[in-house]
C-alpha positions as a printed Julia matrix, in Angstrom:
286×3 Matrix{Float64}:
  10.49   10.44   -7.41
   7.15   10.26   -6.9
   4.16   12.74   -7.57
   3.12   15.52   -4.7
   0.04   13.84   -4.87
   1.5    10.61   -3.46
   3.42   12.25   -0.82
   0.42   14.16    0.23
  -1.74   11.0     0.27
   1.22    9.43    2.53
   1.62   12.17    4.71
  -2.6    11.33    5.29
  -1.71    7.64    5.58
   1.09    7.85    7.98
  -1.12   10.52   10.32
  -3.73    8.01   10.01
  -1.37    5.23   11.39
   0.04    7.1    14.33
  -3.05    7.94   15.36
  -3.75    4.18   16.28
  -2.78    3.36   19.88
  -0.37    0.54   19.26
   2.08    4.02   17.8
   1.14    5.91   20.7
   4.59    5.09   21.76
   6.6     6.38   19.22
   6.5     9.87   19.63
   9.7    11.02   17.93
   7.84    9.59   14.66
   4.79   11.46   15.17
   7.25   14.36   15.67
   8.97   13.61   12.27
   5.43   13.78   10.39
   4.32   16.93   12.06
   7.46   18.65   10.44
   6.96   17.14    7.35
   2.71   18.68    7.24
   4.69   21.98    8.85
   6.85   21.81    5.05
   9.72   21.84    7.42
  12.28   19.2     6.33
  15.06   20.68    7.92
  12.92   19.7    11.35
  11.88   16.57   10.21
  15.38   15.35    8.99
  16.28   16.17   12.79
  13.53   14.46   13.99
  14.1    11.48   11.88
  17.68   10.99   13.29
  15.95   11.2    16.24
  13.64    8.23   16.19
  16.36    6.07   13.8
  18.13    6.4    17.37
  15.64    4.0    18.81
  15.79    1.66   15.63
  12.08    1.32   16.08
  10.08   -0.63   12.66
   8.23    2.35   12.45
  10.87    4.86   12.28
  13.24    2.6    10.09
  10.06    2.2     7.55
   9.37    5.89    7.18
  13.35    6.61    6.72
  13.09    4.18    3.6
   9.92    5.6     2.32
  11.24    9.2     2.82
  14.33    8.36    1.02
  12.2     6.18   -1.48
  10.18    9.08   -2.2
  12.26   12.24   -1.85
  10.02   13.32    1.14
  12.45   15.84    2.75
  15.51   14.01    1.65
  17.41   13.54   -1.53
  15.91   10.8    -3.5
  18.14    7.3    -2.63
  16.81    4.24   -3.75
  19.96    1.86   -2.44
  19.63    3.83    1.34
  15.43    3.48    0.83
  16.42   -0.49    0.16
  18.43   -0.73    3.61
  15.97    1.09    5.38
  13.34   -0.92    4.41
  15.66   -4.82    5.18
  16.01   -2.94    8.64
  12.83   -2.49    9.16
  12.07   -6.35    8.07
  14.22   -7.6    10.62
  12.67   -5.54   13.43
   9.37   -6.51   12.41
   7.58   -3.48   10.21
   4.32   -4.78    8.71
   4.61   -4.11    5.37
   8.41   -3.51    4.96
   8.74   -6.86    2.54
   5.89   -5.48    0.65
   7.9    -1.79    0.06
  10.51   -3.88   -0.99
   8.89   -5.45   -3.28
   7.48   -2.04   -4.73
  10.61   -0.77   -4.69
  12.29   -3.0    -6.68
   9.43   -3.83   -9.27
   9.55    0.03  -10.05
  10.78    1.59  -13.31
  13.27    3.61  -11.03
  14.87    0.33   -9.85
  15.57   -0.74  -13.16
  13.68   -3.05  -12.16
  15.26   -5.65  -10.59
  12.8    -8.41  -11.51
  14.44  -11.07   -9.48
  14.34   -9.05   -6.07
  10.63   -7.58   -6.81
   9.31  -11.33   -7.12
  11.48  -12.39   -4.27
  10.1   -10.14   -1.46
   6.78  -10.49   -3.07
   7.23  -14.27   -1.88
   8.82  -13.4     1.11
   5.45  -11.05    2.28
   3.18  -13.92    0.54
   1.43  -11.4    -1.68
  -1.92  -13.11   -3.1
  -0.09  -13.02   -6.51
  -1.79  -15.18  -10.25
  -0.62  -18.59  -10.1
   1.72  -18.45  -12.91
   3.97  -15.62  -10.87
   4.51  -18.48   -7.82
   7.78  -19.87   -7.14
   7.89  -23.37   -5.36
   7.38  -22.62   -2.17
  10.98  -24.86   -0.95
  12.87  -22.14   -3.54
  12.03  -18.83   -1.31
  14.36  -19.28    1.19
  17.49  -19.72   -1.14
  18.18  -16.58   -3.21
  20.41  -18.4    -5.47
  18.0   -21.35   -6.65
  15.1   -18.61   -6.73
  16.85  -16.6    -9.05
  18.08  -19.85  -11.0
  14.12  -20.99  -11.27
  13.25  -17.13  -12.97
  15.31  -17.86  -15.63
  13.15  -20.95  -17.07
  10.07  -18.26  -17.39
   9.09  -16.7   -20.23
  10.04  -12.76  -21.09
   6.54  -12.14  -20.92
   5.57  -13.88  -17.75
   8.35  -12.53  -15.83
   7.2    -8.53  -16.83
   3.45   -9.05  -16.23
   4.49  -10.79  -12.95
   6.46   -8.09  -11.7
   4.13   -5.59  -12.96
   1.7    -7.26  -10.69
   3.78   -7.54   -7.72
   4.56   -4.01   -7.82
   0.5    -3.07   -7.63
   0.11   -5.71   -5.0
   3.16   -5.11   -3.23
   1.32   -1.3    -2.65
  -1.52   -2.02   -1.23
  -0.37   -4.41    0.8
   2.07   -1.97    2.19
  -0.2     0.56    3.03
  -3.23   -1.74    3.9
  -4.21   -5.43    5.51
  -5.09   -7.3     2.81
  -6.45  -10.89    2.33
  -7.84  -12.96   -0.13
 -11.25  -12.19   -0.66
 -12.31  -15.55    0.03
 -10.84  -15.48    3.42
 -11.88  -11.7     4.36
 -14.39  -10.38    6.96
 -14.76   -6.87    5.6
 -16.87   -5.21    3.3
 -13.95   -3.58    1.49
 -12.67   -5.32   -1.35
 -10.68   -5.08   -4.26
 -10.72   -6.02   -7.78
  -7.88   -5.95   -9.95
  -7.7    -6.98  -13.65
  -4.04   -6.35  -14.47
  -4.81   -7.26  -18.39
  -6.14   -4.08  -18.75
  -4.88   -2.17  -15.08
  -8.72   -2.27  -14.19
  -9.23   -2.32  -10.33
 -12.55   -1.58   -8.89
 -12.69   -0.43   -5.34
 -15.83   -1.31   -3.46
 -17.79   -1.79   -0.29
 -21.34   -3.19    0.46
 -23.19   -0.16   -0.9
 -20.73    1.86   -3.32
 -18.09    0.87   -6.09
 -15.56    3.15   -7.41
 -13.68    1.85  -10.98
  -9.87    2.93  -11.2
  -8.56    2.86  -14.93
  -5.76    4.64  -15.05
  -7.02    8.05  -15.79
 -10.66    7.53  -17.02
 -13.4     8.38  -15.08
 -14.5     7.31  -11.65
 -17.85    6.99  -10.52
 -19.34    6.23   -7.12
 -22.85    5.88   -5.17
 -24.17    7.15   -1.85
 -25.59    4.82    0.19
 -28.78    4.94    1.83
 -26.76    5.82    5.24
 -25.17    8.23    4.22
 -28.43    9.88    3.07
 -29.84    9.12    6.27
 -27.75   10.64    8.66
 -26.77   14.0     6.17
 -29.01   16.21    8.02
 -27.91   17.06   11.45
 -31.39   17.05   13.18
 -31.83   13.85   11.99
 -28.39   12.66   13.69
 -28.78   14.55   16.75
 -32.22   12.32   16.82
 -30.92    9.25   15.91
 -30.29    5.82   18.41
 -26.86    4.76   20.09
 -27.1     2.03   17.45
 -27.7     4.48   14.04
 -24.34    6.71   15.31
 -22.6     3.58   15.76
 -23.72    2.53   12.15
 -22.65    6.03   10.82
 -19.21    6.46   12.56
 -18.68    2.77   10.98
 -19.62    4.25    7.48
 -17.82    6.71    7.79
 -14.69    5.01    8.86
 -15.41    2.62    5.77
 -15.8     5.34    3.27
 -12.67    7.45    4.56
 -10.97    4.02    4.36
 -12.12    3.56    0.43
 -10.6     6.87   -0.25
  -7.66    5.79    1.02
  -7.27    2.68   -0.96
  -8.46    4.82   -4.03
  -5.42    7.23   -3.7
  -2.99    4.43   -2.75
  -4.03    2.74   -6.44
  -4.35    5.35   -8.82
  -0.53    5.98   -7.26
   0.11    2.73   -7.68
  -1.22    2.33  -11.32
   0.54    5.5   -11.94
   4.0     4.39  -10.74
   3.99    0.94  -12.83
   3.69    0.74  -16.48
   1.19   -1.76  -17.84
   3.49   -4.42  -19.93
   1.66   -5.75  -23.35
   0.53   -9.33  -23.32
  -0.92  -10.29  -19.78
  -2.87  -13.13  -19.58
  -6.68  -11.48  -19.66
  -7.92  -14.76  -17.02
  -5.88  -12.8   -14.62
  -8.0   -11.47  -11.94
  -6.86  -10.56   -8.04
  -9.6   -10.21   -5.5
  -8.69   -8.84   -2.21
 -10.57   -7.78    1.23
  -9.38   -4.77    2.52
  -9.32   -5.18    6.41
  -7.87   -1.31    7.43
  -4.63    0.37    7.19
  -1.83   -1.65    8.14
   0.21   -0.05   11.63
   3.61    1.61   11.01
């Protein structure tokens, strides 16, 4: 199970989501995480069956992460797993990606094999060396087969990867940063579980537990006393709600990987040339 922090910082994520108006429609889910910020499981377990009625890729995905986590419900990894394939086949951004968590975590065993599989299957920008020919990932059987040939080592550090990976993309939209448009990135060193969070004015380094550090940027300066925002143009309030959505956005992807480094244990021996850069284009729908 995970830490309260986690399901605190999901609770945030999935209110977050719903409050995007492609969920507007799915109101018993909205009603689900209501109970669960109430503390009231017994309501949100009733609410849950409630929107698992409509089968929706929202509602299937939450199920899976609530029985993933323990959020309201006994802790049940195989359920959390069926949840989740549901939710694949009726579309959930991100489901393939919470599979791929799921299984890459210590809880799972893991099962390296099905962590690296739906890692392919939800073409997570994974280190070369961790890429199956791209003909293999439709046939379980000759995936699995092609795993065998790789090293002990290679296999670990790859599904110690995939399982960092496979948690951001699940929570966010992520891209390569050489084909991204936003000014959020990531970078993540898995040799030593460095990953730096930044955006065109701040950086925040994640190690583990050391130290974190961050800047204020000259907007945020600008527009910290009120007189000076009730003087400012259409076009500075536009520039300030967009910092603002960027920085509350960074915090997010901050929580979502000190979780994530958290939840996967660092295996010895990863190549140090390993380096992921991704562009963090906003939290993904539900």
């Amino acid at each position: 199970m995970r830490t309260q922090a986690f399901i605190l910082s999901f609770i945030a994520g999935v209110v977050c989501a719903l409050a995007q108006p492609s969920m507007a429609a799915s109101e018993s889910t909205k009603l689900v995480v209501q109970a669960i910020e109430a503390r009231d499981c017994v309501a949100a377990a009733r609410e849950l069956n409630v929107a698992l009625a409509g089968a929706t890729p929202e509602a299937l995905a939450l199920a899976g992460v609530m029985f993933e986590t323990g959020l309201c419900l006994k802790p049940n990894l195989e359920r959390a797993a069926r949840f989740y394939t549901k939710a694949v086949d009726a579309g959930a951004p991100g489901a393939r990606s919470r599979l791929a968590g799921l299984y890459a975590s210590p809880a799972s065993g893991p099962d390296k094999g099905a962590a690296l599989w739906w890692s392919m299957q939800a073409n997570l920008p994974l280190p070369k060396a961790c890429l199956v020919e791209s003909s293999l990932r439709g046939n379980a059987e000759q995936f699995a087969k092609a795993l065998t040939a790789w090293p002990a080592g290679v296999l670990d550090a790859c599904v110690y990867v995939a399982g960092i990976v496979a948690a951001l993309d699940a929570e966010f939209v992520i891209k390569e940063a050489a084909q991204g448009r936003t000014s959020v990135s990531i970078d993540f060193r898995p040799a030593t579980s460095a990953l730096d969070v930044r955006n065109s004015q701040s950086s925040l380094a994640l190690v583990d537990d050391s130290p974190r550090t961050a800047t204020n940027s000259n907007a945020g300066n600008l527009f910290a006393n009120n007189s000076v925002k009730q003087s400012a143009t259409p076009e500075q309030m536009l520039a300030l709600r967009a910092q603002d959505e960027r920085q509350a956005l960074i915090k997010r992807v901050e929580a979502v990987s000190k979780d994530a480094l958290a939840r996967y244990p660092r295996p010895s021996g990863i190549d140090a040339d390993w380096r992921i850069q991704l562009s963090v284009e906003g939290l993904r729908d539900r």
